[in-house]
N, C-alpha and C positions, 0 to 999 in steps of 0.2 A: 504494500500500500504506500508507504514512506517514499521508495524507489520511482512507483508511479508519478506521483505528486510530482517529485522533485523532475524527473524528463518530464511531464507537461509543463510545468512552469521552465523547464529550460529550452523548451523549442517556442513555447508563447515569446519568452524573448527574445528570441533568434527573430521570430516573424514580424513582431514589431521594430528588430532595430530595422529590416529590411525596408519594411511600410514606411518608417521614418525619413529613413534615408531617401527614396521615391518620392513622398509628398513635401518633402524639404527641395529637395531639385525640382519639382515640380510649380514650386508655390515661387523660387526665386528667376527660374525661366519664364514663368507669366508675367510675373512685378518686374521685372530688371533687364528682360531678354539676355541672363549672362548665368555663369554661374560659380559661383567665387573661390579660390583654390581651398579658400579653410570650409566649406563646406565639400569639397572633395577631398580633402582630407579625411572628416568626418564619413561618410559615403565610403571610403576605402579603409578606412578600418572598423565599421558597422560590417561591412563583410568578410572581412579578415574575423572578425570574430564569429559569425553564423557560421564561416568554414571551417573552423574551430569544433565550433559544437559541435556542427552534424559531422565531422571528419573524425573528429577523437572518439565520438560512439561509434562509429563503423569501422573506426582498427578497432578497439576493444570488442567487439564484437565479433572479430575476425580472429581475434588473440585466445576468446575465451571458446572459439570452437573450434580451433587447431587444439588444444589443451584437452579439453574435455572429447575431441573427437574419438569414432570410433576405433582410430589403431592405436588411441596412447594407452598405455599400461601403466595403472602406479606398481612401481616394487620390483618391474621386470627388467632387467639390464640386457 
């Protein structure tokens, strides 16, 4: 239950930095016709971080079923 909770609340924020990051470039190419490096800044590591999240749960994921897979043996040399 705890585990749940904690990956929904970690991809809710993944999806909102993304939506932010969109409706921020979005709102300053309407108002400005530009779009200003410190908000591509922001923009480029709002995604660096999403790929973060979803990229570190799918090695671990990948780690924990090489491990646990069908040919590992505990005890067997």
């Amino acid at each position: 239950m705890e585990n749940t909770r904690f990956k929904i609340s970690q991809y809710a924020c993944a999806v909102l930095l993304i939506v932010s990051s969109i409706a921020l470039v979005a709102n300053q190419v309407v108002m400005i016709d530009d779009v200003s490096n410190g908000l591509l800044v922001y923009v480029a590591q709002a995604f660096l971080l999403v790929a973060s999240i979803f990229g570190l749960d799918y090695y671990m994921k990948l780690i924990t079923k090489k491990i646990n897979g069908p040919h590992s043996r505990l005890g067997c040399g």
